[in-house]
MITORPA-807068 format. One record per atom (N, C-alpha, C): residue number from 1; atom name; x, y, z. Coordinates in nm, 2 decimals. Layout:
% residues N
+-----+-------+--------+--------+--------+
| num | atome |      X |      Y |      Z |
+-----+-------+--------+--------+--------+
| NUM |    CA |      X |      Y |      Z |
...
+-----+-------+--------+--------+--------+
This chain:
% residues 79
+-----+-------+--------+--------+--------+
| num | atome |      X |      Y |      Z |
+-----+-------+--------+--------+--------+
|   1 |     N |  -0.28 |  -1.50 |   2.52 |
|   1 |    CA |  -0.34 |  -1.53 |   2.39 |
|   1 |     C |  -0.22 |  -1.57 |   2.30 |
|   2 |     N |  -0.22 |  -1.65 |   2.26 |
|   2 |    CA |  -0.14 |  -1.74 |   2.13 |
|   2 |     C |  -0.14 |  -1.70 |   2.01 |
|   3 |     N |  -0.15 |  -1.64 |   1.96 |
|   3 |    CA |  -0.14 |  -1.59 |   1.84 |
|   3 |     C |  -0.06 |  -1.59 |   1.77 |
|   4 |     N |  -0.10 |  -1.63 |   1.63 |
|   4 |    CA |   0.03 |  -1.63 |   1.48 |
|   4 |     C |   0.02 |  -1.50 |   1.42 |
|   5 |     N |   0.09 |  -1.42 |   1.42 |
|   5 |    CA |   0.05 |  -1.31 |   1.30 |
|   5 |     C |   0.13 |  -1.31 |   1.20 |
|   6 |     N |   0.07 |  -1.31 |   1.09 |
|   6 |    CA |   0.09 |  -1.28 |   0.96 |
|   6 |     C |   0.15 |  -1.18 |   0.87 |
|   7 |     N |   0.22 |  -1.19 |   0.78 |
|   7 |    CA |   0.31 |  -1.09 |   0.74 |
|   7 |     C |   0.22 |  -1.01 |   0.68 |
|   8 |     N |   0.26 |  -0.89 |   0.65 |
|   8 |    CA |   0.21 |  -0.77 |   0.57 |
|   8 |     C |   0.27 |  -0.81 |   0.45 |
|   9 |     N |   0.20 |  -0.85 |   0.33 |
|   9 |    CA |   0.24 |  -0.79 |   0.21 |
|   9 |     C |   0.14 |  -0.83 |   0.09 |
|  10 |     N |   0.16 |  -0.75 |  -0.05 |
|  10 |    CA |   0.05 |  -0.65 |  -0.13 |
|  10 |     C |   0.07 |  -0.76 |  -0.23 |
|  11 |     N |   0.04 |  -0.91 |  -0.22 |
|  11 |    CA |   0.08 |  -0.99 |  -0.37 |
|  11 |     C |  -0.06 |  -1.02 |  -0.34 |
|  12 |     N |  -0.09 |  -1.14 |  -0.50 |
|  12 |    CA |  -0.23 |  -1.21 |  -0.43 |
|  12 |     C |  -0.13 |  -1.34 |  -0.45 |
|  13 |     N |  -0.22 |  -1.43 |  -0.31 |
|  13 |    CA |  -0.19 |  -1.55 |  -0.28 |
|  13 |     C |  -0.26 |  -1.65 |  -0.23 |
|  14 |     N |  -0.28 |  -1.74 |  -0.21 |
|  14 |    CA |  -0.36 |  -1.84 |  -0.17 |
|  14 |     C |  -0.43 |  -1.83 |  -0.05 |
|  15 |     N |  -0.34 |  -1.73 |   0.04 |
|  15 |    CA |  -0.39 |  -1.75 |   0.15 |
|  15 |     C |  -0.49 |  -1.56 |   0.16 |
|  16 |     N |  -0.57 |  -1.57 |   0.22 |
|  16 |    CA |  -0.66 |  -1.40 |   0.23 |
|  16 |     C |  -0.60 |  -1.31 |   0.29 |
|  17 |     N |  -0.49 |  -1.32 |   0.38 |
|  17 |    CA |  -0.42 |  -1.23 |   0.45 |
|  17 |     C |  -0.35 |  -1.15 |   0.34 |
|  18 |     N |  -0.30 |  -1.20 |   0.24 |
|  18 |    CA |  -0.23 |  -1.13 |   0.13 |
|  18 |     C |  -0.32 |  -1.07 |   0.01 |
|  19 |     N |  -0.41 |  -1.04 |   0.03 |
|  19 |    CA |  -0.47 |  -0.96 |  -0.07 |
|  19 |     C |  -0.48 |  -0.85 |  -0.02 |
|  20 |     N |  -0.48 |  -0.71 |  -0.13 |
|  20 |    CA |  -0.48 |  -0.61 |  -0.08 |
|  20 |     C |  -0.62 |  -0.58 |  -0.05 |
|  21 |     N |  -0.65 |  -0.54 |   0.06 |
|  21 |    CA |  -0.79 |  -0.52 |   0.07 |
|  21 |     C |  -0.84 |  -0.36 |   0.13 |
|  22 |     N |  -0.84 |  -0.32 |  -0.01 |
|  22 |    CA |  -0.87 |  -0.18 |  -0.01 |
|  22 |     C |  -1.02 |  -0.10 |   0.04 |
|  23 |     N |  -1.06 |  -0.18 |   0.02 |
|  23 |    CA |  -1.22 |  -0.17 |   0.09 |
|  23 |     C |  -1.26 |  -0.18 |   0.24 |
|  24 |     N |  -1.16 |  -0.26 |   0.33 |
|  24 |    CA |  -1.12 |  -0.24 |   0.45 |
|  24 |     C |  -1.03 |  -0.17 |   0.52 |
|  25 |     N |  -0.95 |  -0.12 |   0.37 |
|  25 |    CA |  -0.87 |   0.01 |   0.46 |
|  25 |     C |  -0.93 |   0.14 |   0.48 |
|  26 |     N |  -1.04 |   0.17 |   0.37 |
|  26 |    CA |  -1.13 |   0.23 |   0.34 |
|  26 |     C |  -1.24 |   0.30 |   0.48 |
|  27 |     N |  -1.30 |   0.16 |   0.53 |
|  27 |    CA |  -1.37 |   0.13 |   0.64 |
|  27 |     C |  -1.30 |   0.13 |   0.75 |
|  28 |     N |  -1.17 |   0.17 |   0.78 |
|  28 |    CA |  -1.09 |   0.12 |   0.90 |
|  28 |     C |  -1.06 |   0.28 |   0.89 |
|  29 |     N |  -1.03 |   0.33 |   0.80 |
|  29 |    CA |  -1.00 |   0.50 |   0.80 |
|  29 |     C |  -1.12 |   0.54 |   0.86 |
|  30 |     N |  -1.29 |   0.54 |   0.84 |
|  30 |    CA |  -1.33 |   0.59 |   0.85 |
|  30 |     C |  -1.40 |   0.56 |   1.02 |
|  31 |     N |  -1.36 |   0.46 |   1.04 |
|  31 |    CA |  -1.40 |   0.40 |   1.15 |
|  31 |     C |  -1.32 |   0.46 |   1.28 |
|  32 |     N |  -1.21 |   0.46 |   1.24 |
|  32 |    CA |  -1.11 |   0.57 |   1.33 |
|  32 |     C |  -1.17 |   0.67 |   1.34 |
|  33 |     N |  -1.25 |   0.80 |   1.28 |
|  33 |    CA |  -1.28 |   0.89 |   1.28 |
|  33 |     C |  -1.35 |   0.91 |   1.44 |
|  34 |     N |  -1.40 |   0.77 |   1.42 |
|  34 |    CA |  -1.52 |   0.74 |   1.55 |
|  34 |     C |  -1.41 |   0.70 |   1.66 |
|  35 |     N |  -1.39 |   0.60 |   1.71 |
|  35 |    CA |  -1.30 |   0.51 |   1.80 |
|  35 |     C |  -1.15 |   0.46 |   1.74 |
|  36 |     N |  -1.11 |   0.45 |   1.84 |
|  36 |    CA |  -0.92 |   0.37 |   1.83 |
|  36 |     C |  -0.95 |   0.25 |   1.90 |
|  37 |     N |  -1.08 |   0.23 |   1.93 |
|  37 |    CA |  -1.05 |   0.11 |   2.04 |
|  37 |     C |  -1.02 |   0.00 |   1.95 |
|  38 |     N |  -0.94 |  -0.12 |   1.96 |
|  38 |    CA |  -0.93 |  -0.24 |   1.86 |
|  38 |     C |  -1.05 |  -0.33 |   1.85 |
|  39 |     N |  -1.10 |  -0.34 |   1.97 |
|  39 |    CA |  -1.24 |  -0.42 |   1.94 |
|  39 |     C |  -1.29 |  -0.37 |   1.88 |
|  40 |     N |  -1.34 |  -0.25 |   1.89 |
|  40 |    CA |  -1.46 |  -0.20 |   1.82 |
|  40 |     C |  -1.44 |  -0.16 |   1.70 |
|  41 |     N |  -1.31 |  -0.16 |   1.67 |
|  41 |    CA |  -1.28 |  -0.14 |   1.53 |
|  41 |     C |  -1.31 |  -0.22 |   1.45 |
|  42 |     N |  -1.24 |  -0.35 |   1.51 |
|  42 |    CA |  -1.25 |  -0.51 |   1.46 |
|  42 |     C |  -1.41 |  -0.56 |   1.41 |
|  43 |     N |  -1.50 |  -0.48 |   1.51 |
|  43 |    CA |  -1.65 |  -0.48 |   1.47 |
|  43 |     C |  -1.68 |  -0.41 |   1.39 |
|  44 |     N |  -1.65 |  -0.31 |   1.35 |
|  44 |    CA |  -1.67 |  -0.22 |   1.27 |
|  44 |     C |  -1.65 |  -0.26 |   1.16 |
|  45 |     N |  -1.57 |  -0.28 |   1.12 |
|  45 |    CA |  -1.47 |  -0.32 |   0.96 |
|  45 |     C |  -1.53 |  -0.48 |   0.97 |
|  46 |     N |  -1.53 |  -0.56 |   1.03 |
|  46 |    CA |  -1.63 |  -0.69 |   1.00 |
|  46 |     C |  -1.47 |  -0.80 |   0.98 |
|  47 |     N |  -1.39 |  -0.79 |   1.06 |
|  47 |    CA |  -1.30 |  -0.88 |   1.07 |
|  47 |     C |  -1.31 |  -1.00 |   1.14 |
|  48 |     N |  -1.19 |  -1.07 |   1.17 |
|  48 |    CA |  -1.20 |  -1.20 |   1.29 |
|  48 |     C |  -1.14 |  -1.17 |   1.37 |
|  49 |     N |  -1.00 |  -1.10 |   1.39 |
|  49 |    CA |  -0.96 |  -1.06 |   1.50 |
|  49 |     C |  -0.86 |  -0.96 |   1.50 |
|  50 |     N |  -0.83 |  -0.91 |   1.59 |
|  50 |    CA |  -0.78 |  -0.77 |   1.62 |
|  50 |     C |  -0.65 |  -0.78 |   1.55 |
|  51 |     N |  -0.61 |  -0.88 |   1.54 |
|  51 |    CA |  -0.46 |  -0.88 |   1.45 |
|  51 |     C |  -0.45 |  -0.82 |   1.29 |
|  52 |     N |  -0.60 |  -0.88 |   1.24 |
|  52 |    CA |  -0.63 |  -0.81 |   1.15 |
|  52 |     C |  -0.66 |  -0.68 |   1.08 |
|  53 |     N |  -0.69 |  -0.62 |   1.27 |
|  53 |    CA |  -0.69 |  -0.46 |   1.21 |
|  53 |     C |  -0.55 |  -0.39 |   1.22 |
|  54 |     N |  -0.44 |  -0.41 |   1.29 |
|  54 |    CA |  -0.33 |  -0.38 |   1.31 |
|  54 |     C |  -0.27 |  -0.44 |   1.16 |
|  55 |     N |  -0.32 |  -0.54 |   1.09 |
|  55 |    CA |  -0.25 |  -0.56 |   0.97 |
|  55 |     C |  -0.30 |  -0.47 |   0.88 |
|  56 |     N |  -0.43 |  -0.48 |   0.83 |
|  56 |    CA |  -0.48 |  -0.34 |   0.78 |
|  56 |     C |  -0.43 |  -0.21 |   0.75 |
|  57 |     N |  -0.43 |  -0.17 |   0.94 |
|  57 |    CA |  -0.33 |  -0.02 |   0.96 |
|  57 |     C |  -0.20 |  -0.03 |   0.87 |
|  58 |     N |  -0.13 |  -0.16 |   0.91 |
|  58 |    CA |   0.03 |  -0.15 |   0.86 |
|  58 |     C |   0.00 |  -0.14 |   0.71 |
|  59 |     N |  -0.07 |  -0.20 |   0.60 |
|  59 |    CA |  -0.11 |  -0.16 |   0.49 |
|  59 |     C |  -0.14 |  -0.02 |   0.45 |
|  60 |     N |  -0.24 |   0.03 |   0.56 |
|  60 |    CA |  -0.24 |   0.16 |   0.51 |
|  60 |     C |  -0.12 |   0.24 |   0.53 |
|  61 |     N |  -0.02 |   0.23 |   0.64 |
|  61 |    CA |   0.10 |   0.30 |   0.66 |
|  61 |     C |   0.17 |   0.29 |   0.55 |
|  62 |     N |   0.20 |   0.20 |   0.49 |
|  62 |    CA |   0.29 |   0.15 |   0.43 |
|  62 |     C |   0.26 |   0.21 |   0.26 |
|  63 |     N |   0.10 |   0.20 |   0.20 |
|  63 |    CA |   0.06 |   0.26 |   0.05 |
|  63 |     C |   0.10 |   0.42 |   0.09 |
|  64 |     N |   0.04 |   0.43 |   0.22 |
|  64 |    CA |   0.09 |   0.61 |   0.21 |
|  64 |     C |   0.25 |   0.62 |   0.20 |
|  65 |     N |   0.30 |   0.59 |   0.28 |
|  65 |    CA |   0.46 |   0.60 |   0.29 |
|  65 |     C |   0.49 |   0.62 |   0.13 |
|  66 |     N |   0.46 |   0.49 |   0.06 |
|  66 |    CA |   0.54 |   0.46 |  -0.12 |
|  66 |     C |   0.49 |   0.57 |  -0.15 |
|  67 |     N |   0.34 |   0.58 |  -0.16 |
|  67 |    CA |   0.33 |   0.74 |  -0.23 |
|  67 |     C |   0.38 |   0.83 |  -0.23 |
|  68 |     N |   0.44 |   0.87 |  -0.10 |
|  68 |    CA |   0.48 |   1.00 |  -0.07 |
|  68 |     C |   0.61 |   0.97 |  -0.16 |
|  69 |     N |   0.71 |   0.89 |  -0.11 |
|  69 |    CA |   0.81 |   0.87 |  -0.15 |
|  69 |     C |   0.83 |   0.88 |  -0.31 |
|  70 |     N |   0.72 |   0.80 |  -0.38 |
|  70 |    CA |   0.74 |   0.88 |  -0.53 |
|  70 |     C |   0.64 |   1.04 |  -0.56 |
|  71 |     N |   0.61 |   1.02 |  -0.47 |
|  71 |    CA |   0.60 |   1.21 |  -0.51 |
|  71 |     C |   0.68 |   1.30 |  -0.50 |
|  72 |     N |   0.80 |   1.24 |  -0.41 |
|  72 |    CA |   0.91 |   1.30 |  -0.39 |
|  72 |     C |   1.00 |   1.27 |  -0.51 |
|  73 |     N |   1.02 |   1.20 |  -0.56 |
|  73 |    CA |   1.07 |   1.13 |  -0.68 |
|  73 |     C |   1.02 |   1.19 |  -0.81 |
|  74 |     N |   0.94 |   1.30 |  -0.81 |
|  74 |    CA |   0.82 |   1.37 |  -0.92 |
|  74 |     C |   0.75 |   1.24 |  -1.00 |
|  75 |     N |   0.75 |   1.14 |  -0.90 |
|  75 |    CA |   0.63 |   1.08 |  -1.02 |
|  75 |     C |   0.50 |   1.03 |  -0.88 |
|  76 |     N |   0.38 |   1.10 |  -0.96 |
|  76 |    CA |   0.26 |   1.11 |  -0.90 |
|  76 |     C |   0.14 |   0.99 |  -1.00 |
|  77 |     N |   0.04 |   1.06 |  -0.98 |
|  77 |    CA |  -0.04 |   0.95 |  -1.06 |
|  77 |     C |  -0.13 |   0.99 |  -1.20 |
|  78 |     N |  -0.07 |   1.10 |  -1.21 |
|  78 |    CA |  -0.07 |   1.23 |  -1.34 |
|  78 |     C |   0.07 |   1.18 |  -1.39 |
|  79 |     N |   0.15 |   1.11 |  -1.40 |
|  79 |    CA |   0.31 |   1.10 |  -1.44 |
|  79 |     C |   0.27 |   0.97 |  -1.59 |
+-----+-------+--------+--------+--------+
């Protein structure tokens, strides 16, 4: 399989891959609950292809990580 993948990152830009799409990270957390399988996730959340849920994930890894990191920092979302 040939595939291009796309960078992870949180701007908006011309292309869809870069928008934050919080409503799919949403559906992809909850979807896990059920299965890890990539297909079925990919069905689940209403994507095009599996690259897209592995981008997703990295988005969600990534908002958790900064948070934590400024919570460590004492600034929360009460700050």
């Amino acid at each position: 399989m040939n595939t291009k993948l796309k960078p992870v990152v949180f701007v908006q830009g011309k292309y869809p891959y870069t928008a934050q799409n919080t409503g799919q990270q949403l559906m992809l957390l909850n979807a896990l609950k059920v299965t890890q399988d990539p297909k079925k996730l990919r069905e689940m959340i209403g994507v095009k292809s599996i690259a897209e849920v592995y981008r997703t994930l990295d988005k969600i890894v990534m908002r958790k990580e900064y948070h934590s990191v400024l919570v460590k920092l004492g600034m929360d979302f009460e700050y």
